[in-house]
N, CA, C and O atoms as a GROMACS GRO file, in nm:
protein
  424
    1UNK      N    1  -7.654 -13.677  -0.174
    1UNK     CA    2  -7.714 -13.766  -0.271
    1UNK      C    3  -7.610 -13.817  -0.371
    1UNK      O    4  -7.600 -13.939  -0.384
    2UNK      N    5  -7.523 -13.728  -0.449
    2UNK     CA    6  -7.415 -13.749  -0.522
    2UNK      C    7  -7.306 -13.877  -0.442
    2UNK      O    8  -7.253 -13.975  -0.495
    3UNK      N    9  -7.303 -13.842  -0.340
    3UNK     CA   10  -7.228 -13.918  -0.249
    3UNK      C   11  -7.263 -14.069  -0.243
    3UNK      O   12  -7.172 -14.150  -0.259
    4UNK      N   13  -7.441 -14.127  -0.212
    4UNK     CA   14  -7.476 -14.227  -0.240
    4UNK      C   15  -7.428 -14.292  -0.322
    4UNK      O   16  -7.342 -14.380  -0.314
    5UNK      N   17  -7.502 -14.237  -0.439
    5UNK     CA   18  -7.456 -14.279  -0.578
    5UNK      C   19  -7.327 -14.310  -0.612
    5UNK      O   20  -7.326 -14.424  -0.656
    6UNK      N   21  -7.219 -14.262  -0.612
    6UNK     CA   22  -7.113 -14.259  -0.576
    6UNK      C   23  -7.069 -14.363  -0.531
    6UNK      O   24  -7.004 -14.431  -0.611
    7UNK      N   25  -7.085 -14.420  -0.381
    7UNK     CA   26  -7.080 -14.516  -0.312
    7UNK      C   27  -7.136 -14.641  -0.373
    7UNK      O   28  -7.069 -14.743  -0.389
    8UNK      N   29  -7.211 -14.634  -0.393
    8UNK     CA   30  -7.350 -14.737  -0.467
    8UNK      C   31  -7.268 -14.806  -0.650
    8UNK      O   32  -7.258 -14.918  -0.700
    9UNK      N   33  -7.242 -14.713  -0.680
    9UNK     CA   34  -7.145 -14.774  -0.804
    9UNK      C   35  -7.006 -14.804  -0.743
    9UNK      O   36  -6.985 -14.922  -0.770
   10UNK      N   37  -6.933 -14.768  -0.694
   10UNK     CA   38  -6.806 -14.834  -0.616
   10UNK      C   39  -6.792 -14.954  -0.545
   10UNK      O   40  -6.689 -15.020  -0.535
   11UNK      N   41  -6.977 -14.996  -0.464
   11UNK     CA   42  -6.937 -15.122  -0.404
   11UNK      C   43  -7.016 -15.186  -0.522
   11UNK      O   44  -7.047 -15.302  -0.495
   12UNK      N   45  -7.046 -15.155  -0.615
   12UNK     CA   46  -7.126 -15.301  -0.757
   12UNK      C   47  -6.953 -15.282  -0.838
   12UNK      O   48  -6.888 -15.379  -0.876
   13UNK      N   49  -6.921 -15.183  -0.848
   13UNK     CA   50  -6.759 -15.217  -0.901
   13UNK      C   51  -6.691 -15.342  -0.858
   13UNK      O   52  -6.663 -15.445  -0.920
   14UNK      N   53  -6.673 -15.307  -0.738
   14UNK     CA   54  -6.550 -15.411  -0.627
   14UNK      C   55  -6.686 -15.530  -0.648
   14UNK      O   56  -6.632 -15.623  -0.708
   15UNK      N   57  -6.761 -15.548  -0.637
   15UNK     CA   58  -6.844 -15.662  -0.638
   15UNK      C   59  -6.843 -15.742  -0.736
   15UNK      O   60  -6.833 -15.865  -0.731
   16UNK      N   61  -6.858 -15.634  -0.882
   16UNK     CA   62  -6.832 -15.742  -1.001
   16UNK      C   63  -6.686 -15.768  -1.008
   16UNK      O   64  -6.647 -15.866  -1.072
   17UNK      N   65  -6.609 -15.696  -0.956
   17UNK     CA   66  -6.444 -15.772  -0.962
   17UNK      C   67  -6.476 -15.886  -0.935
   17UNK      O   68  -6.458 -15.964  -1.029
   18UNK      N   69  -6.528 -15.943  -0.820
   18UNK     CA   70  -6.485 -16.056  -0.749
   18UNK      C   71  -6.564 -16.152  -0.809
   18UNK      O   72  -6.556 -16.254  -0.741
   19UNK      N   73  -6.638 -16.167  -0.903
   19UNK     CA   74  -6.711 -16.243  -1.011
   19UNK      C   75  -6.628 -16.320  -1.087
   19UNK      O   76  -6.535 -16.274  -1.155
   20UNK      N   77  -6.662 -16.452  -1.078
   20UNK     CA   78  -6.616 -16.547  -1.151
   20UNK      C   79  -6.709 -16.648  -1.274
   20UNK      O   80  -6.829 -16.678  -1.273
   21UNK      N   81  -6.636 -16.672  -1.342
   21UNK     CA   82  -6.723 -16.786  -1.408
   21UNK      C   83  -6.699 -16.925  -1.429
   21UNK      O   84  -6.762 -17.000  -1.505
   22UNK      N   85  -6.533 -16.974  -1.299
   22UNK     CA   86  -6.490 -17.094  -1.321
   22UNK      C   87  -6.628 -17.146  -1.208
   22UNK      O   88  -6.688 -17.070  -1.132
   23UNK      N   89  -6.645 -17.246  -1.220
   23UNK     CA   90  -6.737 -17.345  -1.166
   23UNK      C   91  -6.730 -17.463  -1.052
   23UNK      O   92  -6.801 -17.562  -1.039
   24UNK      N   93  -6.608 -17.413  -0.965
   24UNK     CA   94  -6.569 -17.483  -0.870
   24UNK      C   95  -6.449 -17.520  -0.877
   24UNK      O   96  -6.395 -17.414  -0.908
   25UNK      N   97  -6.351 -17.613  -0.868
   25UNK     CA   98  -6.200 -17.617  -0.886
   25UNK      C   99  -6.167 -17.680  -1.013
   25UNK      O  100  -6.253 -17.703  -1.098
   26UNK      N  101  -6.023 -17.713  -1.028
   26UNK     CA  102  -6.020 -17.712  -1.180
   26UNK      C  103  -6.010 -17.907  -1.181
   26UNK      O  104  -5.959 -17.956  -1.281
   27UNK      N  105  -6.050 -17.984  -1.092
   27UNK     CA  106  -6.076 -18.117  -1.127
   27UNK      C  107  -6.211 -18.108  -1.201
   27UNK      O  108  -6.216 -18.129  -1.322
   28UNK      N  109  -6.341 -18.072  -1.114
   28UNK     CA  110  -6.470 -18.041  -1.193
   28UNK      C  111  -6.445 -18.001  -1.316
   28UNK      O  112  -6.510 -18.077  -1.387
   29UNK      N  113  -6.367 -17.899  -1.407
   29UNK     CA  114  -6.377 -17.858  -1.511
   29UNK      C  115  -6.326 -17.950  -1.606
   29UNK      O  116  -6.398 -17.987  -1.699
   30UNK      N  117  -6.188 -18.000  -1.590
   30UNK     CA  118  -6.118 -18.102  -1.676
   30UNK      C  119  -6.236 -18.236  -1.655
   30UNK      O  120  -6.193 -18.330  -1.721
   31UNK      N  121  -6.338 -18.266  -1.602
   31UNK     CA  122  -6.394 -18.395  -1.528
   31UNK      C  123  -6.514 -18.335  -1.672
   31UNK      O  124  -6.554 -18.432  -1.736
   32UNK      N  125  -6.551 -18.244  -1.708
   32UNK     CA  126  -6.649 -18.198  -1.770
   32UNK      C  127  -6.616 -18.170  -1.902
   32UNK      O  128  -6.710 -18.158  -1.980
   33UNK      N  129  -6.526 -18.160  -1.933
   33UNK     CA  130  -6.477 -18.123  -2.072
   33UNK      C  131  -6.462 -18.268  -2.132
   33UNK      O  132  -6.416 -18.351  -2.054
   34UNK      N  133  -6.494 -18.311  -2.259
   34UNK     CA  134  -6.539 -18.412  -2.287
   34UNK      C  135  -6.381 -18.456  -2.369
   34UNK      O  136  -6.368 -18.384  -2.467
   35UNK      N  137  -6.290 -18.532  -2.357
   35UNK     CA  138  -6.202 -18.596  -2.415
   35UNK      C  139  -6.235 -18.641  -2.533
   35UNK      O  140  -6.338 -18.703  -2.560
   36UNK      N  141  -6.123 -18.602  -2.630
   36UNK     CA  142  -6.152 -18.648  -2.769
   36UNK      C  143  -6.042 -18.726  -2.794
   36UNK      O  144  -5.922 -18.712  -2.768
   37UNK      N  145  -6.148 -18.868  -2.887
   37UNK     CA  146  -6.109 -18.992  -2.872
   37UNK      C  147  -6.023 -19.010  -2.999
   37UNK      O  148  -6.079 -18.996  -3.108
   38UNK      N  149  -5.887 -19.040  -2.993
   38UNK     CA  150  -5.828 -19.089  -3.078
   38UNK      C  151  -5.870 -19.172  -3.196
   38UNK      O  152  -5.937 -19.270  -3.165
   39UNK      N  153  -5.843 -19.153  -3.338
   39UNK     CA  154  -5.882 -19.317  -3.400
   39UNK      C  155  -5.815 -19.424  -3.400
   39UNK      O  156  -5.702 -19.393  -3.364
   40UNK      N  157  -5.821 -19.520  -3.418
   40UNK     CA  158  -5.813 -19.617  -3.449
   40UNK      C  159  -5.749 -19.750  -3.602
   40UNK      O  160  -5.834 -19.822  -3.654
   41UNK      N  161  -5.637 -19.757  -3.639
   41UNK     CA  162  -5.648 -19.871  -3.758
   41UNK      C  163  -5.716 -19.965  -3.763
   41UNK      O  164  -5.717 -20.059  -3.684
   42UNK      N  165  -5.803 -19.945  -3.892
   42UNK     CA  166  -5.876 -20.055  -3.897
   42UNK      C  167  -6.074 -19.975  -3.938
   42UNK      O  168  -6.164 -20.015  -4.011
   43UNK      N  169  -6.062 -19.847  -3.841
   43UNK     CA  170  -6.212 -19.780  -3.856
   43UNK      C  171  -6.243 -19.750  -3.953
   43UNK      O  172  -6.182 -19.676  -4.030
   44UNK      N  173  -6.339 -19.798  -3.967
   44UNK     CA  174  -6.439 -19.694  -4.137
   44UNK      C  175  -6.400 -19.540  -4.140
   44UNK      O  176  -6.339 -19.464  -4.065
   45UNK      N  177  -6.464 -19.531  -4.256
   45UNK     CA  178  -6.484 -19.367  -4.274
   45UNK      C  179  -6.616 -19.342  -4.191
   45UNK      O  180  -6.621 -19.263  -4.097
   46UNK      N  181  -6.733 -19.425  -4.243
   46UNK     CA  182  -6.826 -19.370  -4.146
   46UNK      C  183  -6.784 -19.354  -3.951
   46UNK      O  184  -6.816 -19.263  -3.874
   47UNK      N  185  -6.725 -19.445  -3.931
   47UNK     CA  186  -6.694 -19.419  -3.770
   47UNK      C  187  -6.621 -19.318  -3.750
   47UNK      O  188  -6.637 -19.256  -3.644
   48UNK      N  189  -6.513 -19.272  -3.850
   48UNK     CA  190  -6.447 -19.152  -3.835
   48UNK      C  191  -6.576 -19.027  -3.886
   48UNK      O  192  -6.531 -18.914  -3.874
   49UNK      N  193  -6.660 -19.029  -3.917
   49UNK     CA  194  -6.730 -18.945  -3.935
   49UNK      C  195  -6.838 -18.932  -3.838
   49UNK      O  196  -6.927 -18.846  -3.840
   50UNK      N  197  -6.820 -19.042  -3.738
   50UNK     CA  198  -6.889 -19.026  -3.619
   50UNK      C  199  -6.840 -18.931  -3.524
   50UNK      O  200  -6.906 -18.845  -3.465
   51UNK      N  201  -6.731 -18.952  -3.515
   51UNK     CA  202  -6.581 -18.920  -3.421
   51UNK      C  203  -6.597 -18.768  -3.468
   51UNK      O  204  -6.674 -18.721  -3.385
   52UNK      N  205  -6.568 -18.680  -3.549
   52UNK     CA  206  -6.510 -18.605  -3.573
   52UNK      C  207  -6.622 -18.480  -3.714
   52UNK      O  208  -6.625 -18.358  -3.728
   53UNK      N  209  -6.675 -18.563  -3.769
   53UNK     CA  210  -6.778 -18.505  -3.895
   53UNK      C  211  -6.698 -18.527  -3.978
   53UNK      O  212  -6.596 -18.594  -3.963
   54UNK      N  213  -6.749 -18.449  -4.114
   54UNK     CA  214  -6.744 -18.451  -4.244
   54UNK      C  215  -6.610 -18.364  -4.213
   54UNK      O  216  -6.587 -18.298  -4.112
   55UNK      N  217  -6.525 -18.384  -4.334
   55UNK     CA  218  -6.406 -18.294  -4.351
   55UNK      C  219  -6.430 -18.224  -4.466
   55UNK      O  220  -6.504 -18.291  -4.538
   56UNK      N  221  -6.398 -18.103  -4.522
   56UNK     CA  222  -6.384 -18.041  -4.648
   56UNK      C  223  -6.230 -18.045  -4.735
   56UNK      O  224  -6.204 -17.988  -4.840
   57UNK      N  225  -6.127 -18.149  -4.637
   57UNK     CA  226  -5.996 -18.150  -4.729
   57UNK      C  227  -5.984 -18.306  -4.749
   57UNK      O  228  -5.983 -18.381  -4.652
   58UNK      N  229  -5.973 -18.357  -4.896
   58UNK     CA  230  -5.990 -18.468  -4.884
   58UNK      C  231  -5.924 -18.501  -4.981
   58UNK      O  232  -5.981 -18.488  -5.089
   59UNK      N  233  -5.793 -18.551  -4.981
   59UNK     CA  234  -5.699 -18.591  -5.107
   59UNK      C  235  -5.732 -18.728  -5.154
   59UNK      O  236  -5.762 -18.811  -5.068
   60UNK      N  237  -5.730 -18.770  -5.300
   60UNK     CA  238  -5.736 -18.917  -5.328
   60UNK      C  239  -5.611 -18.929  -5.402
   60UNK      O  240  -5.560 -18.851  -5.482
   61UNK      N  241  -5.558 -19.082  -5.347
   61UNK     CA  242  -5.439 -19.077  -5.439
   61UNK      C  243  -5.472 -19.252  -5.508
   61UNK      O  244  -5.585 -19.295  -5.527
   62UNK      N  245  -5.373 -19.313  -5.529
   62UNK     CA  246  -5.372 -19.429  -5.572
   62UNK      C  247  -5.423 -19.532  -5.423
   62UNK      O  248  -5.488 -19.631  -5.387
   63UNK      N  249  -5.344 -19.429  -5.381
   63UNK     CA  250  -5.320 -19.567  -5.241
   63UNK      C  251  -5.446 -19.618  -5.163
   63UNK      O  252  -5.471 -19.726  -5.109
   64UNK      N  253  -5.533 -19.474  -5.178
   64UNK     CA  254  -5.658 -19.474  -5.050
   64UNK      C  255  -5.668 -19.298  -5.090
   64UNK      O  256  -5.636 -19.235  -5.191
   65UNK      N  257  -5.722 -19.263  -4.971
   65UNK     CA  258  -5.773 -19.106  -4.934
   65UNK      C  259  -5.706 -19.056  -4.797
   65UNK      O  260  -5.695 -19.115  -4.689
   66UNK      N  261  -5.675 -18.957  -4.828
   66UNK     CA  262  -5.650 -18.853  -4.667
   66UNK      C  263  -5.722 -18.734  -4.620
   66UNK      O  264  -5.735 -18.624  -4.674
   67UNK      N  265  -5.769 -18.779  -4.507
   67UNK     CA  266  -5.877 -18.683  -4.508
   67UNK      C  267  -5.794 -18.552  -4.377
   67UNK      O  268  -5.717 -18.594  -4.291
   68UNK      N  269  -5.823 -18.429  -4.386
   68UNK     CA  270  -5.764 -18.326  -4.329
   68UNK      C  271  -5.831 -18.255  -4.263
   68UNK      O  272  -5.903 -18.178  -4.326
   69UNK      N  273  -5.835 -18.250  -4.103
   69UNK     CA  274  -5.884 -18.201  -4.033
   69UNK      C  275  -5.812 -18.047  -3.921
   69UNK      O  276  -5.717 -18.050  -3.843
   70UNK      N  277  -5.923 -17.903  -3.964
   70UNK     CA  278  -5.853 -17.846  -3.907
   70UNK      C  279  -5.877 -17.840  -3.773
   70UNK      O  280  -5.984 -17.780  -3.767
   71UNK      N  281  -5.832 -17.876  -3.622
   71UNK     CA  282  -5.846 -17.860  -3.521
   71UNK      C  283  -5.863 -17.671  -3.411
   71UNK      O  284  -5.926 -17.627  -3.316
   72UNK      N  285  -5.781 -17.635  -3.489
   72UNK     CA  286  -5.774 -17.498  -3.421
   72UNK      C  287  -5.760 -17.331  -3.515
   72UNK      O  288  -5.680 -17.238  -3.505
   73UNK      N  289  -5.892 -17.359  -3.614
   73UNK     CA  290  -5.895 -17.250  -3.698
   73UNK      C  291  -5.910 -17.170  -3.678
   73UNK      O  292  -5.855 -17.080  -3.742
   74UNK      N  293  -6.018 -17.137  -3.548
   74UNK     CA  294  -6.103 -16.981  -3.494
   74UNK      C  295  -5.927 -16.941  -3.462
   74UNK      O  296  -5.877 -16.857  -3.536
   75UNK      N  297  -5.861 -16.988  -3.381
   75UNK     CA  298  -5.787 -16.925  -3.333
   75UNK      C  299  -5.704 -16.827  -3.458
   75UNK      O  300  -5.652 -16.728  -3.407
   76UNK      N  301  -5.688 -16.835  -3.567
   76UNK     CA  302  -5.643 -16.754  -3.650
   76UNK      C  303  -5.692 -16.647  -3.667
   76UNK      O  304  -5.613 -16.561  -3.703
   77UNK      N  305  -5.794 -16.618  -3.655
   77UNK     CA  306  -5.872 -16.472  -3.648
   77UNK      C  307  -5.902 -16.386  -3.573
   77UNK      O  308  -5.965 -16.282  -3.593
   78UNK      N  309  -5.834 -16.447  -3.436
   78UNK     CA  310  -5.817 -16.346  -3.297
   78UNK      C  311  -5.675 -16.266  -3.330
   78UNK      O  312  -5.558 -16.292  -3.359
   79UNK      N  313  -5.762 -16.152  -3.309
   79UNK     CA  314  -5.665 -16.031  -3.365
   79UNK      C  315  -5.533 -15.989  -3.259
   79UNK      O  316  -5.551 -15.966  -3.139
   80UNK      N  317  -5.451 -15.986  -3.298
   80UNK     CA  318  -5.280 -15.993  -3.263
   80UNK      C  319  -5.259 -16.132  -3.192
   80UNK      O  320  -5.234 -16.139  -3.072
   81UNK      N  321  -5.266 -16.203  -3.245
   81UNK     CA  322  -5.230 -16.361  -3.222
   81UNK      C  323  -5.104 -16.397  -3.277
   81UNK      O  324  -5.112 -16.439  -3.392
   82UNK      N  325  -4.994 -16.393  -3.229
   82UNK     CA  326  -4.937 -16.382  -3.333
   82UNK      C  327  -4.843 -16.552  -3.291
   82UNK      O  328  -4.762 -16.595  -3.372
   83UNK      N  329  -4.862 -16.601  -3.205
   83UNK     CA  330  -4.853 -16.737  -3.178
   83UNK      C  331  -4.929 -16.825  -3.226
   83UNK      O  332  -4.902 -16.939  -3.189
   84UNK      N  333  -5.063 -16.808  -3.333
   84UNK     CA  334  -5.101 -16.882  -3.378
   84UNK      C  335  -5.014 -17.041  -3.442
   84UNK      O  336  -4.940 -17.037  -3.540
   85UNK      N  337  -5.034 -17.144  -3.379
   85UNK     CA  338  -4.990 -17.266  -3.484
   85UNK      C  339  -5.082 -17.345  -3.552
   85UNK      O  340  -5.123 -17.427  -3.470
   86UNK      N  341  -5.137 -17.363  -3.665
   86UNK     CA  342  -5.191 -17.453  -3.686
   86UNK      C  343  -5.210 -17.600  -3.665
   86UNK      O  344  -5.146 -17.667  -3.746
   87UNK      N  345  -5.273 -17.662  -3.587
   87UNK     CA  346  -5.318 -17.763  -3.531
   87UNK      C  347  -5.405 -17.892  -3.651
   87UNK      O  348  -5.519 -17.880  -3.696
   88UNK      N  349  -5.336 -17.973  -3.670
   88UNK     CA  350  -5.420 -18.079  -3.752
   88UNK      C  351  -5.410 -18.190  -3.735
   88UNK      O  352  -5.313 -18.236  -3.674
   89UNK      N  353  -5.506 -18.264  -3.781
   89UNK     CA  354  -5.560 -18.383  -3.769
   89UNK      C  355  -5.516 -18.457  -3.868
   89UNK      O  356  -5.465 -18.364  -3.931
   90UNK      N  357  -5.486 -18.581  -3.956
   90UNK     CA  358  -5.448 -18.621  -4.093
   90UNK      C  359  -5.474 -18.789  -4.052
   90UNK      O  360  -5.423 -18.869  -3.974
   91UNK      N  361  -5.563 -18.791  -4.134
   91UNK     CA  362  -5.622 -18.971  -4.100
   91UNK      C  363  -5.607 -19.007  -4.281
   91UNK      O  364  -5.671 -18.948  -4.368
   92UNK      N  365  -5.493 -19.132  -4.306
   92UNK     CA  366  -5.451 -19.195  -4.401
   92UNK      C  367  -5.597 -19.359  -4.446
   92UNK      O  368  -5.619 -19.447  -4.363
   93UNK      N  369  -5.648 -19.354  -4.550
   93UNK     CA  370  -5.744 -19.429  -4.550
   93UNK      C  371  -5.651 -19.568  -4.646
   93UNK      O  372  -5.563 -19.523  -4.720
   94UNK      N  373  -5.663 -19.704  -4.647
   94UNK     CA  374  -5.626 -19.784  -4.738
   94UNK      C  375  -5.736 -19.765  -4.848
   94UNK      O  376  -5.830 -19.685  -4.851
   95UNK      N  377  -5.694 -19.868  -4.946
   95UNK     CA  378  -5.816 -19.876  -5.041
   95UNK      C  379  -5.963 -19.929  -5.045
   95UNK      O  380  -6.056 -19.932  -5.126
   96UNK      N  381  -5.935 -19.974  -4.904
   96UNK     CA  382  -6.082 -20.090  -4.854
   96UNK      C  383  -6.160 -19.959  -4.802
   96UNK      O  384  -6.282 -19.971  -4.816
   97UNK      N  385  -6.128 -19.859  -4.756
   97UNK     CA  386  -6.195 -19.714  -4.679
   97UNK      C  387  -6.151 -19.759  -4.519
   97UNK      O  388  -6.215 -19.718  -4.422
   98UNK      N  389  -6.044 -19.841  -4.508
   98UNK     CA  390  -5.998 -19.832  -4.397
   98UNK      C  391  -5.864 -19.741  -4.303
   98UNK      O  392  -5.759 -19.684  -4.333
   99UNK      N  393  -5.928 -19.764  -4.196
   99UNK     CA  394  -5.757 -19.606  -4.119
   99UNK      C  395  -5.636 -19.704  -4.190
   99UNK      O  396  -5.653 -19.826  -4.188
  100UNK      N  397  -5.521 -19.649  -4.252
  100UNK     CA  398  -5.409 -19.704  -4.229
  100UNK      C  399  -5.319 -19.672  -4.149
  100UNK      O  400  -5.243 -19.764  -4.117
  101UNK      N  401  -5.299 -19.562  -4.102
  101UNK     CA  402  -5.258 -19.482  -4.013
  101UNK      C  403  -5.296 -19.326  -4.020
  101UNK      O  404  -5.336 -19.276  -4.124
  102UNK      N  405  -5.281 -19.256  -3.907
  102UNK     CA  406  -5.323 -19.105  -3.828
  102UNK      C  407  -5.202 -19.064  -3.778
  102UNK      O  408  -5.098 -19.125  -3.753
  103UNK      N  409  -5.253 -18.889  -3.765
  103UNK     CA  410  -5.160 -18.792  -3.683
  103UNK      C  411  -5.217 -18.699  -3.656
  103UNK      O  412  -5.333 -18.678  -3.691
  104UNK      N  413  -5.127 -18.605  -3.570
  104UNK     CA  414  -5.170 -18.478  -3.556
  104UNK      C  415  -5.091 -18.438  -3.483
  104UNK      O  416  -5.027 -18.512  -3.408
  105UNK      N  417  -5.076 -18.280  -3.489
  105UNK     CA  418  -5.003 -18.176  -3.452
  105UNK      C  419  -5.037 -18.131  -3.344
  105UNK      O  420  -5.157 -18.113  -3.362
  106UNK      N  421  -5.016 -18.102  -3.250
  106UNK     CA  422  -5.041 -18.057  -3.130
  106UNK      C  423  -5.004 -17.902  -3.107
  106UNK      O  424  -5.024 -17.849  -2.998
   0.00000   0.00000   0.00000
């Protein structure tokens, strides 16, 4: 009986090894992951707030506004990360509330 049992957890072992959760090859996956769309000079704030949401860093200067987007924050809190880079977004507004120019860090 011990022996069953035994057996019986050894082949659900080797069984869940061979368990996956990719979803077919890796064209399907990149084909499914939704591309994020660059902005644009010239876009509102509201269209950038379509694009992307509300930001919480938002400098005003004379010139216009810069609004600061963090792209890859969770990743700072995975414990021994120690390759973390911060990843950002930085969209320059004129005084009309238009893009004057963008960047970001990769």
């Amino acid at each position: 009986m011990k022996i069953r049992i035994f057996m019986l957890l050894t082949c659900l072992i080797l069984a869940g090894g061979c368990a996956s959760d990719k979803g077919g090859s890796d064209n399907s996956s990149a084909q499914q992951k939704p591309q994020q769309k660059d902005p644009e000079v010239g876009m509102s704030k509201d269209q950038i707030i379509a694009l992307y949401g509300k930001t919480d860093r938002v400098q005003a200067s004379s010139e216009g506004e810069t609004w600061i987007y963090n792209l890859n924050m969770g990743e700072a809190f995975i414990p021994f990360n120690f390759g973390y880079r911060p990843k950002i977004r930085i969209i320059n507004f004129d005084k009309d509330g238009k893009v004057a120019r963008w960047s970001y860090s990769k």
